[in-house]
N, C-alpha and C positions, 0 to 999 in steps of 0.2 A: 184347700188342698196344698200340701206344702210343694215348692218349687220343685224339688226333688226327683218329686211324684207324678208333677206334671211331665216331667224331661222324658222320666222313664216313660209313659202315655202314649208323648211323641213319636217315641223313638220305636217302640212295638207298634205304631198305626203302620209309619214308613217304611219298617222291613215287614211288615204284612203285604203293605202293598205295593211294595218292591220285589215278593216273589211271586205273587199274584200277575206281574208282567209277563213272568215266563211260561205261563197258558198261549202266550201270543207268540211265542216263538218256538220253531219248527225244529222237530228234533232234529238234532245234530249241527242247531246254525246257535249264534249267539249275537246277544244284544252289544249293539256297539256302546260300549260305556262312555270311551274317552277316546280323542285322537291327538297326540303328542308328536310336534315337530322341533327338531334338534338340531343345532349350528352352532358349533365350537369357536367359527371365526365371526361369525355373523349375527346377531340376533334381526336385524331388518328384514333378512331374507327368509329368517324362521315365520316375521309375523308375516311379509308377502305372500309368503308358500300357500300360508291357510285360502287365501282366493282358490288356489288352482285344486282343491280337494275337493273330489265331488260326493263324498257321503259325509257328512257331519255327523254328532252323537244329536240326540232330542234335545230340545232348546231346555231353557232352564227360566223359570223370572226370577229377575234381577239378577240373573247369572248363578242360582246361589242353589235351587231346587228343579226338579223337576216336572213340576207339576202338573201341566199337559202329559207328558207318559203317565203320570199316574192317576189320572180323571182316567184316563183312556181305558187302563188296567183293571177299574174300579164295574167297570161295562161286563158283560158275558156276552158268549159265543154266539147264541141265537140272537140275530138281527130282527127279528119279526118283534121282537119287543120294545115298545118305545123309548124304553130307560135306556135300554143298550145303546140305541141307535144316538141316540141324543147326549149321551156320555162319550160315546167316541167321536161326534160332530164337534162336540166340544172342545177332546182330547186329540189328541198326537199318538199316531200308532207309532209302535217299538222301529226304532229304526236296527236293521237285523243287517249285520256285517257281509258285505258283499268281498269275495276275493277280488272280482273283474272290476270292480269301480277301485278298489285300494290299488289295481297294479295300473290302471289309466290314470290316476291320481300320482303317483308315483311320475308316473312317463311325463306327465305336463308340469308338474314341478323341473324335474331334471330340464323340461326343455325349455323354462323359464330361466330358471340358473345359466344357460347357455346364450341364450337370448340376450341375460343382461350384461356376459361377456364374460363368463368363465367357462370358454370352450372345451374343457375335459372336465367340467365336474358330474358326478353320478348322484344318485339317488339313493339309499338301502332302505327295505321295510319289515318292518318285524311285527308281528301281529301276537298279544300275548292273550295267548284263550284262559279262560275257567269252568274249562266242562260241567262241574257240579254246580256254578251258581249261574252258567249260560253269557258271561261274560267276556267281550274282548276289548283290547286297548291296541289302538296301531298307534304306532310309531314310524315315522321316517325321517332316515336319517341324511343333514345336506352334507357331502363332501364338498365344499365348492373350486378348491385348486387354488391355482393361478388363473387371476383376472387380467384379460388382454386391453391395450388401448391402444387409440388409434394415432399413428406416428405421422402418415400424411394421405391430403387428401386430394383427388385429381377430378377432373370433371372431361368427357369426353364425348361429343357429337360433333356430325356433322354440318347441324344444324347453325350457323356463323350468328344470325340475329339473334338465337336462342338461346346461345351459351353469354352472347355480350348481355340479353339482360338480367339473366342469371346471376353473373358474375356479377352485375352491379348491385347486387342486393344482398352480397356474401355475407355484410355485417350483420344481416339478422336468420345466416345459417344456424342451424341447431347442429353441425358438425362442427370441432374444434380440433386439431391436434392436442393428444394428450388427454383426449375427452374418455372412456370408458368404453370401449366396443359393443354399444345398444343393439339388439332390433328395433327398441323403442326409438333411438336415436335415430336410427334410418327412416323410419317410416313417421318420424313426425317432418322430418327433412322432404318427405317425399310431398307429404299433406302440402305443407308449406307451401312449395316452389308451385303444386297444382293450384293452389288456391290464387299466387302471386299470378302467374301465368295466366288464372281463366280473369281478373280482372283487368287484365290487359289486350285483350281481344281474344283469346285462345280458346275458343268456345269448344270445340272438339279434345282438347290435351284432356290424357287421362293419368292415370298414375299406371298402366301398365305400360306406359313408353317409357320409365324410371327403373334402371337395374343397379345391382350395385354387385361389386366385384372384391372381395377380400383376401387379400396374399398375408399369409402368417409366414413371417422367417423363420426357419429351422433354430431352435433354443435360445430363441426369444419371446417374448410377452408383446409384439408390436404390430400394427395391425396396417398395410398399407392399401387404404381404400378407394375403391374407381368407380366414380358416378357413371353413368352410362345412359345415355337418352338417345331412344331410337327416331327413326324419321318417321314422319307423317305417313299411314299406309290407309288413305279412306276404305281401301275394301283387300277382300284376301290377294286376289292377284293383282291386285295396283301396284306400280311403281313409287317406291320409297321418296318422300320430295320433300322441300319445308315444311316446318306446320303454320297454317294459316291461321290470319290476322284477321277474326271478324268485325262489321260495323255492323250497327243495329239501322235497317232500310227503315219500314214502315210499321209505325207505331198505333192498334187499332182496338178501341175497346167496343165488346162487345156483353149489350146490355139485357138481361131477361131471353135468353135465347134458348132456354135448357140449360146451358153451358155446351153448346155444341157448337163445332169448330167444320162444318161443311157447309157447302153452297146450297143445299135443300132447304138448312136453316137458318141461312144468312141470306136469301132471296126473299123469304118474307119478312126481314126486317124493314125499317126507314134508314135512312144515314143521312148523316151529317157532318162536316167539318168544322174543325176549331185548331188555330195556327196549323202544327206539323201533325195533326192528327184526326181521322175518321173515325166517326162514332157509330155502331150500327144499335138499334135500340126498338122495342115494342112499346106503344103507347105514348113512354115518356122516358126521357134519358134518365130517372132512378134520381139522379143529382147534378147540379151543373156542370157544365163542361170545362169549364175552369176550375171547379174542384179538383174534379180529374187530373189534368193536367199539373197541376200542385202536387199531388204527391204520388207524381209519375217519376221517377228519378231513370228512366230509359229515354234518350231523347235520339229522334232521327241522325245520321252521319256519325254520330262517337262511336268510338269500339266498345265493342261488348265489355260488361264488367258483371259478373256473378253478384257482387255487393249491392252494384245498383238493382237488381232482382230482387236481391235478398230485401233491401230497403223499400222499394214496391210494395212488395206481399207485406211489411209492419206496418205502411202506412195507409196501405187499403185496409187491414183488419184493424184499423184506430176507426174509420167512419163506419158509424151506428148505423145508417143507414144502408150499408151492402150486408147480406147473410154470408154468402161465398167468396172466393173471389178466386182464379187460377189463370198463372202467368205461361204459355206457351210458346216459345221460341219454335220459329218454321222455317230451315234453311232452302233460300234462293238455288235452284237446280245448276250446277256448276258457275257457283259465285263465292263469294264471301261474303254477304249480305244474311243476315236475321231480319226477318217481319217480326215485329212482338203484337202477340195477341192476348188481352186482357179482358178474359168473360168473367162475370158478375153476373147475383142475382139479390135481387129485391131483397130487404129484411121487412118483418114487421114494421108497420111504422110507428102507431100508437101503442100502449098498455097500461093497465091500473094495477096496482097492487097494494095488497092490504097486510098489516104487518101485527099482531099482538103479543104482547109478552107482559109476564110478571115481575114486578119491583121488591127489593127489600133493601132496605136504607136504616143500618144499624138498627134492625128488629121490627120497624113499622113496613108492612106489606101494602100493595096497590096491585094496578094492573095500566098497561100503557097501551094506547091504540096508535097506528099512523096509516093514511090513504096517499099514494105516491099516482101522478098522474106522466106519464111519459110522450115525450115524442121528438122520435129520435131525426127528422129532418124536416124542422120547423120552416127554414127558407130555399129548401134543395142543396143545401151545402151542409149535409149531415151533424146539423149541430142538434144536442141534444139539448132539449127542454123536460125540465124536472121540475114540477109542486108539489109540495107536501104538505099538508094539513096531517094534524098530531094533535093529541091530550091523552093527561096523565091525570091519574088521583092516588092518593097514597094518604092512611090513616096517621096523622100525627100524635104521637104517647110523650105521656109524660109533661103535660102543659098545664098549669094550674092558672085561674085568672085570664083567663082567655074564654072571647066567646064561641071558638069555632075549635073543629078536633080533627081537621082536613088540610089536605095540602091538594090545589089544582094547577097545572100548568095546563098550557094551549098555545096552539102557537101556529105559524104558518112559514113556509119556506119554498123561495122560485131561484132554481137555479139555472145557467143557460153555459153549455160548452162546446164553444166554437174549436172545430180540428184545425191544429197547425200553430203555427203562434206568430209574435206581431210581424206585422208586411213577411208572411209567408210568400206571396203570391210573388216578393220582387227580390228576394233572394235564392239565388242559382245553386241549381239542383246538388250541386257536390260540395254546398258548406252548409245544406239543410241539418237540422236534427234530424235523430233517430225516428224518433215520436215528438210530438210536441200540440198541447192543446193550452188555449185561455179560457178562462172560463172567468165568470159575472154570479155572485149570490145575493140576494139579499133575506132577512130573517125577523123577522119579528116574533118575540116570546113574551109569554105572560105568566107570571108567576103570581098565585094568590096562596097566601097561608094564614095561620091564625095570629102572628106576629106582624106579617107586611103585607103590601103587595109590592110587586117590582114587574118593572117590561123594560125589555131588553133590544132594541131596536140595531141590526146588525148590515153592514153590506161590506165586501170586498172583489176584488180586482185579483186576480189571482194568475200567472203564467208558469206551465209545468213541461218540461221537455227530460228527453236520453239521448244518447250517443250510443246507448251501450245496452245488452238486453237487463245486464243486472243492477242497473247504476240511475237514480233518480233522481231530478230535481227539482224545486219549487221555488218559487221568487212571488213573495206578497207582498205587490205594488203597492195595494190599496187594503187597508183593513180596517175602517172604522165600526167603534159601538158606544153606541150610546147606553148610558143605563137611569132609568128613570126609576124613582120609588115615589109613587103618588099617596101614599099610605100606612101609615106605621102605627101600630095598636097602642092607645096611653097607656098600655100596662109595659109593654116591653118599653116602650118611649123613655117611662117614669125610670123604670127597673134597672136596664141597660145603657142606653145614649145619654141621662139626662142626669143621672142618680149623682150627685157628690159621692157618700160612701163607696159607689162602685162604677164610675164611672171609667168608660174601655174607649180609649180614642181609636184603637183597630176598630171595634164593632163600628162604630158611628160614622169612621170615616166609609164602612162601606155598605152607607143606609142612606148615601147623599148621591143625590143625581151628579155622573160621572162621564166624561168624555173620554174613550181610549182611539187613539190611532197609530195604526200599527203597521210596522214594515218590517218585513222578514222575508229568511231564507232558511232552507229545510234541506240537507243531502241525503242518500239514502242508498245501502248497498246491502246487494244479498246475493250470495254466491249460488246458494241454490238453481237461480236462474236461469247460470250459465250452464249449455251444455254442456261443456268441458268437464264442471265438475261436479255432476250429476249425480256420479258413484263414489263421487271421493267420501273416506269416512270421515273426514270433520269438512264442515260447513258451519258458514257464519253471516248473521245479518250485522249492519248496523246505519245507525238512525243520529244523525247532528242535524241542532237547529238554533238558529239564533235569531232574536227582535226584539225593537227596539220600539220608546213610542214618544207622542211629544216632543221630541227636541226640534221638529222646525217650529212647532208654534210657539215655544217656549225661545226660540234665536229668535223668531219675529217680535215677539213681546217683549223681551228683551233689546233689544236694537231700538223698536220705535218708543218706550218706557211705557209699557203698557200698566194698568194699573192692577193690586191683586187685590181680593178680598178681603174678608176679616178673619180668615185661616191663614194668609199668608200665599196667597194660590190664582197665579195668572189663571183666568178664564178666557175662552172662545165662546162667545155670543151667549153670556153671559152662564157656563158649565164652567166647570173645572173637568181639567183636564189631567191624567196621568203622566208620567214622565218616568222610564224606567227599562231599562235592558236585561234579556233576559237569554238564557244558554242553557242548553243541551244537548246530553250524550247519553246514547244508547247502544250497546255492543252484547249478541248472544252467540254462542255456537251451541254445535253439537256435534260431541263423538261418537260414532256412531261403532259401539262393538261388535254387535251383529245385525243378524236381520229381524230383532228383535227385541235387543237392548240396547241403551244412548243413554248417554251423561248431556246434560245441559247446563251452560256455564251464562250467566247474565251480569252486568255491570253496567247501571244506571245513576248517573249524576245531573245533576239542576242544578243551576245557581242564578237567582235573580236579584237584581239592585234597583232600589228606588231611589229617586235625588231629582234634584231640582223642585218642581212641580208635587213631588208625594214625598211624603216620609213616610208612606205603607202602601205598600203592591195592592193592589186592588184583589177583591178576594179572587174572581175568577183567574186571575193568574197565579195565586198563591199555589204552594205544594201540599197536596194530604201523605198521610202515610196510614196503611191500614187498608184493607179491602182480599175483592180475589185476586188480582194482579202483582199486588206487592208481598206486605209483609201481614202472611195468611194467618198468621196468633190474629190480631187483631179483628176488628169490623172498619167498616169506613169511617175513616176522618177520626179515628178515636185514639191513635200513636201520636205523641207527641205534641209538641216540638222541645226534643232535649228530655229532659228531665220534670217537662212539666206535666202535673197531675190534674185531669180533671176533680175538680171536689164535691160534683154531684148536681153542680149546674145544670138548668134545664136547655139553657143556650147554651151552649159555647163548642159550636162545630167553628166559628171561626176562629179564637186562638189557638185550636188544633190544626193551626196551618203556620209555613212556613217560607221562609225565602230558599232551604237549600234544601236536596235532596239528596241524600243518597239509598242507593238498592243493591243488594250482592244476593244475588241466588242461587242454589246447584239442585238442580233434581235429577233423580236417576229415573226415565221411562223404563217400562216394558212390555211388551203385547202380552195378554193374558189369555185370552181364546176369541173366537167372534171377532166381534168387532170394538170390544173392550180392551182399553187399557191400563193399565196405573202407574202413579208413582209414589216416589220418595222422596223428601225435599226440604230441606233448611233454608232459612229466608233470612239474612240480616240486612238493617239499616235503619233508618230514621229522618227525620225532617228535624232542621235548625232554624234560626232567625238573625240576619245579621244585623241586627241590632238590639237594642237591648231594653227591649219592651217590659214597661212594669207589671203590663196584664201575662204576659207571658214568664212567669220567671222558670227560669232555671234552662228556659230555651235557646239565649244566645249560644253559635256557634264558634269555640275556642279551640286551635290548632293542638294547642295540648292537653286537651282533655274530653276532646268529641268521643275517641273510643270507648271511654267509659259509656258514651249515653249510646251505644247499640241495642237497639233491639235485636232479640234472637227468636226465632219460632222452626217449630218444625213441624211434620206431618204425615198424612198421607192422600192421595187422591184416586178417583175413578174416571176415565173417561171414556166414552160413547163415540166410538168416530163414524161416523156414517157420510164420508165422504165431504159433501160439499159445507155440510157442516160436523161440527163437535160439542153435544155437552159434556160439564165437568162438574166433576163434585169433588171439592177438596176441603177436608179436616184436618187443621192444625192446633195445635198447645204451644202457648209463649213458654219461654225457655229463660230466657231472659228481659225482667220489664223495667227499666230504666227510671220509670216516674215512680217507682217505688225502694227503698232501702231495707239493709240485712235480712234476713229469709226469706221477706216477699220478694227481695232484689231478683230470686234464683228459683222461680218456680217449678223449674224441670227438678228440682231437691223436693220441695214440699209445694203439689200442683193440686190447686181448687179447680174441679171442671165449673161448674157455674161462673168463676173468673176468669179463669183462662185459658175457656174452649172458643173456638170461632170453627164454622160452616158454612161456605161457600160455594154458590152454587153459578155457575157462569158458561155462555159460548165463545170458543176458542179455546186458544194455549195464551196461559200468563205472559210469555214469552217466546 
């Protein structure tokens, strides 16, 4: 059917089913089509406004159609029918133009605009009906005026202690002269100086002892403003007095109790002391008492501090070992003294959990098992104890000359994580971290294929702390692996590692038993975490990390004249050893349009260097390009590096690797119905090699001419969000393929699906 034909098709379904809506609406009312906000001085204020609307038109995916109103429309009147009921569960009923929400919308705009310091500015609304197709369109309109600011600012109580500490903390007021005339402004001043205040003993201060007073001069723009902080009034008819300065008395945790806080249920407990603090407890204290104590940041005689609370409650919900936990301040009857009481209850201590899923690794399918054995307060200091036992089998294609058609992995894994981090217990409570745990793994793998076998023998050291709810970090002490290959089939032996005519010093160098040790550090930010900016429409992650490996044993070898091999390769106990640093960076946001559409923006680079000790990164560190994660034209491991072509090799998942990475992504989300959603999404980038390897040609990486070798893919995806997990299914076409020239170069022009379709099936978001 010609293009044409199809258009016209479309275009008769959508106005079929775009009158078909108006069965849904009530005579004489009309479908809100569109709402339009207008600001001849301002566009900022035009897009703020849109928060304070309280009817929106019916969402759209991808911003572009309707579609939920029109599943909906597609339903009939009688609910007793399954179709019905199940087309409008699916759908979005007609959203029908209310006057009383347009003129409340109206009122909270105008008082927003006042708020943010345009004291006379108004609102207008204009609502344009079409009787005959049931349509309306509101508009309003901002006047905003003259914006007022603030010319000076005075602070006034009688409170003497309470204004000196106030005032000593001006430089990080959110009032400025000259500043804009906020509500926002006042009332984050007000948060503020509460929050300063309750960390300094002021356990009682509220934000309704904070007024503020505004003198506007007659035809002027200037705003003269007067803090105002009332005195202390504990009850209605009290006399007005300072406000008090509390200390924290008696510090007392109480263990398995219900969580009850009276003498009925703390009569049958046991108690016990440890330094400044009483324990009450059934059975057994839960965990030792010097754990406690550790990451108690309230200590008897200091004044109260809201932070130290705040830092309690994260560091009691870090130990695996407590389920609850609730902090209750109890004020001493005409004193200034807090009791802190701190009830807890028991968590499970043990669990097993069993895990399976299926594999596919460029077109050959498996299925993966794992058994995880837990126990979360192995010596009563809530450390967690994790084993894992695991195997994997997956069909290997495409192998001729070989006497097996399987790939097995197996393996085992104990990890153990201690809360708190090193000499927690003798560093003092207000330069503690946030959070902060050490943890110890060790790992052993075993890989069997019809080409090798290889084991992978693994342990590190690893210390992870915050300061901050959004803000992470990692420091890898200790990170060795060893890699052992006991066996290598005389057909690949012959074929690959040994051939003259083809012989690959990358393959070979990584089929030789390998020593890596490794030190790094990982930082890691996401805004989302922060309350603060919870609702803001853009939020952004990001992810840097750097490590290194080799260079002490390679300074020791070097220093004492250690000897090398017949590769040219200082050994440790008689291995060769890697040598090589390695970096990364990861950065994503999202704009979020509404509450059902967002742009996602991602930028991913790697660059690793080998020297000394390697002229080639070991594969495990190498870069792939190709998969669901990156660049979705492809399958795994089969992009790249550069302009290099596989030529139909049965091996060579390792020259399609690389020392650099880059990734650039944009996809557009949308909620669809349920609990589905999709998207849209261009993927460019690639893997390089900084050097310039003969089994890889056309892969080195050159400043003037990498853009040429982009990969481009695009696509579409579904995903399944079911909360605590998401599947996703994403289908892309290369667009642009680098390891190929003139027409193939451009297959979004002339596109083979058999070449250049990939499907992807994965849990999580790419990004």
């Amino acid at each position: 059917m010609p293009i044409r034909k199809w258009t016209y098709l479309l275009l008769s379904i959508l106005l079929t089913v775009s009158c078909s809506v108006n069965k849904f609406i009530p005579e004489g009312e009309h479908l809100l089509k569109d709402v339009k906000i207008v600001s001849n001085t301002n566009a900022g204020n035009a897009k703020k406004a849109r928060n304070y609307v309280r009817q929106q038109p019916n969402a759209k995916w991808f911003s572009l159609v309707k579609v939920p109103l029109y599943t909906y429309a597609l339903s009939g009147r009688d609910t007793t029918l399954w179709i019905n009921r199940v087309l409008q569960r699916l759908g979005e009923a007609p959203v029908v133009f209310d006057e009383k929400l347009a003129e409340r919308s109206r009122r909270n705009i105008e008082q927003m605009l006042v708020n943010d310091g345009y004291l006379h500015a108004s609102v207008d609304f204009e609502c344009e009906k079409n009787d005959k197709k049931k349509r309306a369109v509101a508009t309003y309109y901002l006047h905003e005026r003259e914006r007022y600011f603030v010319s000076d600012i005075s602070l006034n109580t009688n409170d003497t202690i309470l204004k000196a500490i106030i005032d000593s903390t001006s430089a990080l007021s959110y009032l400025r002269p000259g500043m804009p005339f906020s509500v926002d402004g006042l009332e984050q001043e007000r948060t503020r100086i509460v929050k300063m205040l309750r960390n300094k003993g002021y356990y009682r201060f509220q934000k309704d002892y904070i007024t503020f007073t505004a003198d506007t001069a007659h035809y002027s723009n200037k705003v003269k403003l007067s803090m105002d902080i009332a005195m202390f009034t504990p009850s209605v008819n009290a006399t007005p007095k300072p406000h008090p300065s509390y200390t924290v008395g008696n510090v007392y945790y109480i263990a398995g109790a219900g969580m009850r806080l009276d003498d009925e249920a703390l009569s049958k407990c046991d108690t016990m002391k440890y330094r400044n603090f009483k324990i009450f407890y059934n059975d057994n204290t839960i965990v030792r008492p010097s754990v406690l104590a550790e990451n108690t940041y309230l200590e008897p005689g200091e004044l109260y501090s809201q932070n130290n609370v705040d830092r309690t409650y994260n560091a009691f919900s870090q130990l695996t070992a407590l389920k609850y936990t609730t902090i209750r301040m109890v004020e001493r009857p005409d004193t200034a003294v807090l009791d802190c009481y701190i009830l807890f209850e028991r968590n499970k201590r043990r669990s097993v959990g069993f895990e399976v899923e299926g594999t596919n690794t460029a077109g050959d399918l498996g299925a993966a098992a794992s058994v995880t054995f837990s126990d979360k307060n192995l010596f009563r200091g809530s450390e967690l104890l994790s084993l894992r036992i695991f195997g994997a089998y997956e069909a290997v294609s495409n192998l001729s000359g070989y006497t097996g058609d399987s790939y097995f992995e197996y393996g085992a894994e104990v990890s153990l994580r201690l809360p708190g981090g090193i000499a927690q217990s003798v560093i003092p409570a207000k330069r503690r971290m946030l959070l902060s745990s050490t943890v110890f793994s060790l790992k052993l793998n075993s890989q069997e294929r019809p080409e090798f076998e290889r084991r992978i023998l693994s342990g590190s050291w690893s210390y992870m702390w915050s300061r901050k709810k959004d803000t992470n970090h990692k420091l890898d002490i200790l990170d060795l692996n060893y890699i052992y290959v006991p066996w290598i089939s005389d057909t690949f032996k012959k074929e690959y590692l040994d051939s003259v005519s083809n012989r690959n010093s990358i393959l070979k160098y990584n089929y030789e038993n390998l020593l890596i040790t490794k030190l790094g550090y990982t930082y890691s930010f996401n805004s989302s975490h922060n309350d603060a900016n919870r609702f803001e429409r853009v939020v952004y992650s990001m992810r840097a990390n750097v490590e290194c490996s080799g260079n002490v044993l390679y300074g020791v070898n070097s220093l004492f004249g250690g000897k090398k091999n017949d590769d040219g390769q200082y050994t440790f106990l008689s291995i060769a050893y890697a040598q090589y640093v390695k970096g990364d960076f990861d950065f994503a946001t999202r704009i979020n349009m509404d509450d059902r559409n967002s742009i996602v923006l991602h930028f991913g680079l790697g660059v690793a260097y080998p020297y000394g000790n390697s002229r080639v990164l070991p594969f495990e560190k190498r870069y792939f390009a190709g998969g669901a994660n990156g660049m979705r034209g492809w399958t795994v491991r089969s992009l790249g590096p550069g302009r290099y072509r596989n030529e139909g090799k049965s091996i060579d998942f390792i020259n399609q690797s690389g020392d650099i990475k880059l990734d650039l992504n944009v996809e557009y989300r949308t909620h669809l119905f349920w609990k589905i959603h999709s998207a849209v999404f261009l993927d460019a980038g690639n893997i390089w090699t900084i050097r310039d390897y003969k089994e890889q040609p056309g892969g080195q990486f050159k400043f003037t001419t990498f853009y040429k070798d982009l990969a481009l893919s695009y696509g579409i995806g579904f995903r399944f969000d079911f909360g605590m997990f998401i599947f996703r299914l994403d289908a892309a076409m290369k667009a642009i393929n680098p390891a190929y020239e003139g027409k193939e170069h451009f297959p979004i022009i002339c596109p083979r699906f058999g070449r250049d379709f990939a499907l992807h099936f994965a849990v999580g978001y790419p990004f």
